[in-house]
C-alpha positions in Angstrom: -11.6 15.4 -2.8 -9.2 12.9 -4.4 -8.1 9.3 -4.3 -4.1 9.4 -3.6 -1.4 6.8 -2.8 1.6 7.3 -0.2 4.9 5.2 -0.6 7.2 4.1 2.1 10.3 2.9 1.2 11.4 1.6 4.8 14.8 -0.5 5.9 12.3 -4.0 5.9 9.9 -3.3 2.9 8.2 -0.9 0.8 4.6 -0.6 1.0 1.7 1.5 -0.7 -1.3 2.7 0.4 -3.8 4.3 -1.8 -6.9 6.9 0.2 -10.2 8.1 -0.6 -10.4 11.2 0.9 -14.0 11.9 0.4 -15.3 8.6 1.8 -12.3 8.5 4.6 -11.3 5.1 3.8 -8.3 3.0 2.9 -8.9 1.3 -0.9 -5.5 -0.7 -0.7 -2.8 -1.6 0.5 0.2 -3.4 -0.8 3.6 -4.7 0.8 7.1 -6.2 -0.4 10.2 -6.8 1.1 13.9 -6.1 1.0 17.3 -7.8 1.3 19.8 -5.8 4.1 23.8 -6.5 3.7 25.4 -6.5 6.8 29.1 -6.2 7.7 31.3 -7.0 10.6 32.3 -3.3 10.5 29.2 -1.8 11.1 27.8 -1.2 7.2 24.8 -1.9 6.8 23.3 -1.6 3.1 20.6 -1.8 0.2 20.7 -1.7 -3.2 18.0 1.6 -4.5 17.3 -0.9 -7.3 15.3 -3.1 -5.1 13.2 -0.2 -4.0 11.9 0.5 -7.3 11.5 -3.5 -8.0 9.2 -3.6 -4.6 7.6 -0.5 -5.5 7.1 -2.0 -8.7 5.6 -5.2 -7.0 3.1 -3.0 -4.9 1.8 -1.1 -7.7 1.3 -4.5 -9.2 -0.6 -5.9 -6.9 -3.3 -3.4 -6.7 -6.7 -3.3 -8.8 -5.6 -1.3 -12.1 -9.1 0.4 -11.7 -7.5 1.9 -8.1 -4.1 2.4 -9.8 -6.0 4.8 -12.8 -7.8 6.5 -10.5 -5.0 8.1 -8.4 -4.3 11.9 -8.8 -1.5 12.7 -6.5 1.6 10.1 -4.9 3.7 11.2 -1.6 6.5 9.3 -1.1 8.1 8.6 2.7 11.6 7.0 3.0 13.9 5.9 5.2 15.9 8.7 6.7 19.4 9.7 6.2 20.6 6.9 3.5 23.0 8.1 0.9 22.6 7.6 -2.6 25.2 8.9 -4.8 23.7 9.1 -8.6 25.8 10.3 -11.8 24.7 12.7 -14.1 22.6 10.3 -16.4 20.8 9.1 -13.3 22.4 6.0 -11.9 23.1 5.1 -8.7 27.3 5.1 -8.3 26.9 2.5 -5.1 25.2 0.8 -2.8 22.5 2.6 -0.5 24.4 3.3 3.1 21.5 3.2 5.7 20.3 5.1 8.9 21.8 2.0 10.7 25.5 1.5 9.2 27.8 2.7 11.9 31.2 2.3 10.0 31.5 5.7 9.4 32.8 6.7 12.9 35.7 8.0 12.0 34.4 10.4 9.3 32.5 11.8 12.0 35.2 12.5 14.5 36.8 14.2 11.4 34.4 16.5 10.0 33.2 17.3 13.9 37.0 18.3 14.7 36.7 20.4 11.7 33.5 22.0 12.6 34.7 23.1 15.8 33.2 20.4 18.3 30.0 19.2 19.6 29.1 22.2 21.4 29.6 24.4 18.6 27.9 22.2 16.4 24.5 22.5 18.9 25.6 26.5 18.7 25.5 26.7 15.4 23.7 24.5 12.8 21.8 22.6 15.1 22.9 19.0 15.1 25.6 16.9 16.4 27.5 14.9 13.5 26.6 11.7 13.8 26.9 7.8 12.2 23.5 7.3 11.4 23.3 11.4 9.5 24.1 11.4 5.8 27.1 13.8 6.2 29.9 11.6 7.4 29.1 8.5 4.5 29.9 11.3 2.2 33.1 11.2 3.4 33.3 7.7 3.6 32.2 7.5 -0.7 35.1 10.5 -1.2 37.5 8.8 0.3 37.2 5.0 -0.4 35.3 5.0 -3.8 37.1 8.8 -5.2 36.7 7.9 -9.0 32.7 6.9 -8.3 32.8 10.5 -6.1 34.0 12.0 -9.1 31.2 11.4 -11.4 28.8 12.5 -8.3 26.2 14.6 -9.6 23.3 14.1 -7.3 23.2 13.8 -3.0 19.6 12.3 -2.6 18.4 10.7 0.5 15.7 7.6 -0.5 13.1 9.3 -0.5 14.6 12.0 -3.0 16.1 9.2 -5.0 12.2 7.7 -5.2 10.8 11.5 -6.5 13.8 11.5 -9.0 12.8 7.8 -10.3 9.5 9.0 -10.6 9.4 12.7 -11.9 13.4 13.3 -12.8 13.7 16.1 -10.6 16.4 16.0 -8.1 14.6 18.0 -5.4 14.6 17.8 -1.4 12.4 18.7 1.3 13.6 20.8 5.1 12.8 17.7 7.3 15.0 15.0 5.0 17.3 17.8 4.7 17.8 18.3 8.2 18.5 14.7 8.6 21.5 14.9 6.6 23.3 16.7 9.5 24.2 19.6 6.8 21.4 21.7 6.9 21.2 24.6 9.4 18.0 24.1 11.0 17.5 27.9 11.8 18.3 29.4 8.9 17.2 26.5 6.9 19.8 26.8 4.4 22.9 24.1 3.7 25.9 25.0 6.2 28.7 26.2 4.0 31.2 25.1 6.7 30.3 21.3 6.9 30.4 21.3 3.1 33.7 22.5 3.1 34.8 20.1 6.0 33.8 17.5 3.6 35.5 18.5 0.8 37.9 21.5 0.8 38.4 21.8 -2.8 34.7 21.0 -4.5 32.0 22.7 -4.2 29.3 20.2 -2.9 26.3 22.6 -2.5 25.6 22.0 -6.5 24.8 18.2 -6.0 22.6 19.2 -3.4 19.0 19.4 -4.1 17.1 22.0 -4.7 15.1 22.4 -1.1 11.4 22.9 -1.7 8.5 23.8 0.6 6.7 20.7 2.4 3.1 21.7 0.3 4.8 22.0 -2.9 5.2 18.9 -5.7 8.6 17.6 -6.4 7.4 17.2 -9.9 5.1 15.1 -11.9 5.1 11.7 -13.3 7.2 10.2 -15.8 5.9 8.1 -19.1 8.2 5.3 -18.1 7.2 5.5 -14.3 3.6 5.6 -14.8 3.8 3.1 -17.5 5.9 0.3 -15.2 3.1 1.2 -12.2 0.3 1.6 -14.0 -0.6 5.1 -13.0 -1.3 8.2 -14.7 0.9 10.3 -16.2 1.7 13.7 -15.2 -0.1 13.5 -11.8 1.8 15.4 -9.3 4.7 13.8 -6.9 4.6 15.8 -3.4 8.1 16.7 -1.6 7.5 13.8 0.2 10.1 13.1 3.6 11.7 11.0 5.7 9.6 8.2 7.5 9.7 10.2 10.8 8.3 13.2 9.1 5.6 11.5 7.1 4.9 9.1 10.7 4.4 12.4 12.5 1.3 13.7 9.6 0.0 10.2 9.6 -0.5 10.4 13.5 -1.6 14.0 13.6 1.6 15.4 15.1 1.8 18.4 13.8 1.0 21.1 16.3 2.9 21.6 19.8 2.2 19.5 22.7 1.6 15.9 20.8 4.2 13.0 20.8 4.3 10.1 18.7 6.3 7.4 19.7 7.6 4.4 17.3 8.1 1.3 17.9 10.0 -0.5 15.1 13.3 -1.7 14.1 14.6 1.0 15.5 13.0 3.5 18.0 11.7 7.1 17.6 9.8 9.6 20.0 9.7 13.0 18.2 6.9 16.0 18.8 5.7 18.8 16.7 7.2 22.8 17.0 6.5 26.0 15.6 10.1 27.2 16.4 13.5 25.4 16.5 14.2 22.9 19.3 17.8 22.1 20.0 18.8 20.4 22.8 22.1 21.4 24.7 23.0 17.6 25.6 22.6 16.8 21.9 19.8 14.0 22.7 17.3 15.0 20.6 18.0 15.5 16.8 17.0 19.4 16.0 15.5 18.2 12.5 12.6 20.1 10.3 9.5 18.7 9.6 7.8 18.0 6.4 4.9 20.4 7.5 6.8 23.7 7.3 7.6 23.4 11.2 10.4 21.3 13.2 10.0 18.0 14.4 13.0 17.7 17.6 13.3 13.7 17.6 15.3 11.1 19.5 15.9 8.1 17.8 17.8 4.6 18.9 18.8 1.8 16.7 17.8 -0.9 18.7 14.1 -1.5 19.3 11.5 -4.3 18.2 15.0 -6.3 17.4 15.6 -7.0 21.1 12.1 -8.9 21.7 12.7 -10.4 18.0 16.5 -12.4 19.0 15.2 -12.8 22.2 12.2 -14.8 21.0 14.1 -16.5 18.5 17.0 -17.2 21.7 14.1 -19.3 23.5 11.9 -20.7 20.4 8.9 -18.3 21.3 6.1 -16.9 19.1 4.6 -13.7 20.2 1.9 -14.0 22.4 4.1 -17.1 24.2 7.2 -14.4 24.7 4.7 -11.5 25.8 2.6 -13.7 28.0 6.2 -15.0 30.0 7.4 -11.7 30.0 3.8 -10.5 31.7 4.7 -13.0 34.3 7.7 -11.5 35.6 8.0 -8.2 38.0 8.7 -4.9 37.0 12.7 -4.5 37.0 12.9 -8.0 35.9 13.6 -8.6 39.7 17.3 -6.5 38.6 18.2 -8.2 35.1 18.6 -5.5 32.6 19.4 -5.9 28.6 21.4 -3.2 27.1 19.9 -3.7 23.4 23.2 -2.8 21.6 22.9 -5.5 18.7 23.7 -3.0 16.0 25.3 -0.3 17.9 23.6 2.4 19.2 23.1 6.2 18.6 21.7 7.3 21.2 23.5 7.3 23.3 26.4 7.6 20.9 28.0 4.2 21.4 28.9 3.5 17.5 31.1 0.2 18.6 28.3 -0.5 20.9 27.1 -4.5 21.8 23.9 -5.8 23.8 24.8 -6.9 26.9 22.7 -8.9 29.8 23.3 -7.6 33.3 22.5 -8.0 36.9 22.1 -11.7 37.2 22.7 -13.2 40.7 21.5 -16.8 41.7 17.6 -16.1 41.6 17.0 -13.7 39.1 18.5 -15.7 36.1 15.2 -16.5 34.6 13.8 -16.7 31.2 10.8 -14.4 32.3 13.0 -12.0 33.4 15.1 -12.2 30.2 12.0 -11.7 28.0 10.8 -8.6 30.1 14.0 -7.0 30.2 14.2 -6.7 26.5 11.5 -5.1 26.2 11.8 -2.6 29.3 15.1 -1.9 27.6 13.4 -0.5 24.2 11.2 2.1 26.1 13.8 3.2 28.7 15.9 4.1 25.8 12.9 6.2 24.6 12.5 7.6 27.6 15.8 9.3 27.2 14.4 11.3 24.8 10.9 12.3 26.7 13.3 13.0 29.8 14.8 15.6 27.3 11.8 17.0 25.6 10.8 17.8 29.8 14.0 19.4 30.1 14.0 22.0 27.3 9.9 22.5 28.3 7.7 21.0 26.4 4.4 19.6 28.1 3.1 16.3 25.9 -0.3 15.5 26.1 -0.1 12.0 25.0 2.0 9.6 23.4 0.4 8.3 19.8 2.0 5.1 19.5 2.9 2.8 16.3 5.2 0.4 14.8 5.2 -3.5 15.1 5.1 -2.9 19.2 2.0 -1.0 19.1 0.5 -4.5 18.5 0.8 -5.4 22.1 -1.0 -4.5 24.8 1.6 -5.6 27.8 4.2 -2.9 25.2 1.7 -0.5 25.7 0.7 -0.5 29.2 4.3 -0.3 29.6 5.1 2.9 27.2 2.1 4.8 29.4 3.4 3.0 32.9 7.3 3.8 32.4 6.9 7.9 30.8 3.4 8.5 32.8 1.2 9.5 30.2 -1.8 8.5 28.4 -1.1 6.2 25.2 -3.3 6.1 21.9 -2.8 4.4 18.8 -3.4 5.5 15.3 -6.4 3.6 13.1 -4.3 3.3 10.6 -1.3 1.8 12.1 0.9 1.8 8.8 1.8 5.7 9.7 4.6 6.7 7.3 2.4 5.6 4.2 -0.4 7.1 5.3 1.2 10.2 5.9 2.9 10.4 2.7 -0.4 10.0 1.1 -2.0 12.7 3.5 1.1 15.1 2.1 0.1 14.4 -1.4 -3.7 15.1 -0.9 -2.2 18.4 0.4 0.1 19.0 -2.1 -3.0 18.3 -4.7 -5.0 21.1 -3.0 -2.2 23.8 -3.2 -1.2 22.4 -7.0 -5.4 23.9 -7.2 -4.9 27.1 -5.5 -6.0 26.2 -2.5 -4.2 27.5 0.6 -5.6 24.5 2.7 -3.7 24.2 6.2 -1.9 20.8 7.0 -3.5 20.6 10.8 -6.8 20.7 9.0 -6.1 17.3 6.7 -4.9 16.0 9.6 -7.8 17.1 11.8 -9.7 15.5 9.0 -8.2 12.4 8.3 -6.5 11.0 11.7 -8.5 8.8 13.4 -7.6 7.3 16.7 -8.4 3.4 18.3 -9.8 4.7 21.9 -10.4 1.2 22.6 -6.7 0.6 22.0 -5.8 3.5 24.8 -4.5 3.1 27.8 -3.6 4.9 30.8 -0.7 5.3 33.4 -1.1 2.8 36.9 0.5 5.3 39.5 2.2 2.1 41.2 3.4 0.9 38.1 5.1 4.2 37.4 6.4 4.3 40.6 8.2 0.7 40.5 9.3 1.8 36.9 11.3 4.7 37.9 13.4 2.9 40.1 14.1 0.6 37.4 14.9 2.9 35.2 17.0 4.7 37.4 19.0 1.0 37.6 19.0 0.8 33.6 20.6 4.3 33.7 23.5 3.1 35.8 24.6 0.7 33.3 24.0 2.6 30.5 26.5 4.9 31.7 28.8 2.2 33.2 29.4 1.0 29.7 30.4 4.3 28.3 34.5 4.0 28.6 33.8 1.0 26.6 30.9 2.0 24.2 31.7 5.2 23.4 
């Protein structure tokens, strides 16, 4: 048994989380936040050296008796940012996120190139996309080409976060398959989409080397333990994208188990032993960081439709969730399409929010409040809809993010896609996960061929008292409104899309 740390560079903060995983217990746990630039165009940004000044800060903050004691870090990161890094190890720009939309066009052009959407779903997997990595490669070749030049390294954040700390430039299958470039059956980079980026270079040697989920990126640098006052040499797991590390840190990682997120943006993704592509191109075909796949739908706009919705009518929390308790299911016909930063799924890059369905008794503040947050779960339910579709049979739904916190959320997640909720103990997911991964990669770095579904078996606790189940009328009056949500989700297409 070990003490280990997991790291979660997310789009609001980094924080760290350091576990004792022969008592079972959290030791610490450490937070700081980050700036976002925002454009009209869609870009949204971060600078990769404020993720190693907040990791910095974390570290910091924690007992240096903790901090020596640590034998193994795993590091979770926001998904599909691109960081561009020369060959002495800086980063050529600033971090495009999961959430920039500007690159639009670079999609349309390496999709044309690749044949279409359906051949696309045919082939490698995934749909190209303005959240995926792929298309703000294009974007850096074409509007910075003297900084693409000097491009030695593709990482993603969380590979930029194992090359700070070991020098390794190494990826993982799930991050990978987040980049839109991977082929998730063969598991190997597509050749084609490389060459639709850039005809004339070969960009398969800037891309990592992939490892396996249980292996260690590498281990810790002088400088990097010095600045965080760990060991050095202690191992660095492969770490993985915040869904990845979410779906260890909730215990999905065998079929049949959801885990639904309920953030900045929104996730619902499920464990698989084989491949999962979906033929309407809802659900992302991505890898997991377990060896397996992890089929996924995410939306960009979740938790931020309650949050400029409180701030619209001057409301804390439990004043906005108690107004929004008082109105009906349906919000008596209001519905909020939560489009504040476009959308991706659906794909409506140029997407806005819109407020529909007034008439001259509905127009109420209640019914406001309750449609934005009916809107975030409808828009998840996209995604359950499709995991149904393709057949697979969830269990449960093993909720987390900021809307975990309420109950009136959850009653509605298990009202609106009729299944039992529970919520994780440890509710900061991706972090624990991360630090789950390294206490696995730890046991394999020591010959031991332990089994990820056993840590997790281990390790995952869940809040029973936090549970709660589907109200059959409920579901039923939720249906309907969902089928009225659905119309003007697809109203606004010719305009959106």
């Amino acid at each position: 048994m070990a003490i280990v740390a997991g790291i979660d560079v997310g789009t609001q903060s980094t924080k760290v989380l350091c576990y004792d995983t022969e008592a079972r217990n959290i030791l610490a746990t450490s937070q700081s936040p980050h700036e976002l630039i925002s454009r009209e165009d869609g870009s949204r940004e971060q600078e990769a050296s404020w993720w190693i000044g907040a990791m910095i800060s974390c570290f910091a903050s924690i007992d240096p008796v903790i901090r020596r004691s640590i034998e193994a870090v795993g590091v979770s990161g926001q998904q599909h940012g691109f960081v561009p890094v020369d060959a002495s190890g800086e980063v050529l720009h600033a971090v495009k996120l999961w959430n920039d939309v500007s690159t639009a066009a670079e999609c349309a052009q390496i999709s044309s190139c690749a044949g279409g959407d359906a051949q696309l779903l045919a082939g490698e997997g995934n749909l190209i996309l303005p959240g995926y990595t792929a298309s703000k490669i294009l974007w850096f070749k074409k509007h910075h080409p003297d900084k693409y030049g000097k491009m030695a390294h593709i990482l993603l954040p969380h590979d930029y976060i194992n090359f700070w700390l070991t020098g390794n430039a190494v990826m993982e299958y799930g991050d990978a398959s987040g980049t839109a470039l991977l082929d998730i059956k063969s598991r190997t980079w597509s050749r084609k989409l490389l060459r639709c980026i850039d005809a004339k270079r070969d960009l398969s040697e800037v891309l990592p080397r992939l490892i396996e989920a249980h292996q260690v990126a590498g281990n810790l640098t002088a400088k990097a333990a010095t600045l965080l006052g760990l060991v050095e040499g202690i191992p660095v797991s492969s770490g993985g994208g915040d869904n990845m590390m979410g779906a260890i840190g909730t215990g999905t990682v065998t079929d049949g188990t959801l885990t639904m997120s309920l953030g900045t943006s929104g996730t619902i993704y499920g464990a698989s032993d084989t491949p999962v592509i979906d033929p309407q191109g809802l659900l992302a075909a991505f890898c997991s960081s377990t060896g397996a796949w992890l089929p996924l739908l995410c939306t960009m706009n979740c938790t931020v439709a309650s949050e400029v919705t409180r701030k619209l009518f001057d409301q804390g929390v439990a004043q906005f969730d108690a107004i929004a308790n008082e109105a009906p299911i349906g919000c008596e016909g209001v519905v909020m399409l939560p489009y504040f930063t476009g959308e991706r799924t659906p794909n409506y890059p140029r997407g806005k929010a819109c407020l529909m369905g007034f008439d001259l008794h509905n127009m109420k503040v209640r019914n406001i409040n309750r449609a934005a947050l009916e809107s975030a779960i409808f828009g998840l339910r996209l995604g359950l809809d499709a995991f149904k579709d393709l057949g697979y049979r969830a269990k449960e739904i093993r909720l987390i993010g900021g809307g975990a916190k309420s109950s009136v959320w959850r009653q509605m997640v298990a009202d609106i896609c009729n299944l039992p909720v529970v919520v994780p103990a440890v509710p900061e997911a991706a972090a624990f996960g991360a630090a789950l991964q390294a206490f696995w990669a730890l046991e394999h770095a020591g010959g031991k061929d332990t089994g990820i579904s056993g840590i997790v078996a281990d390790h995952v606790v869940l809040e029973q008292e936090a549970s709660c189940v589907p109200i059959p009328a409920n579901v039923t009056r939720y249906a309907k409104a969902y089928e009225n949500y659905m119309l003007y989700v697809s109203a606004v297409k010719p305009i959106f899309g």
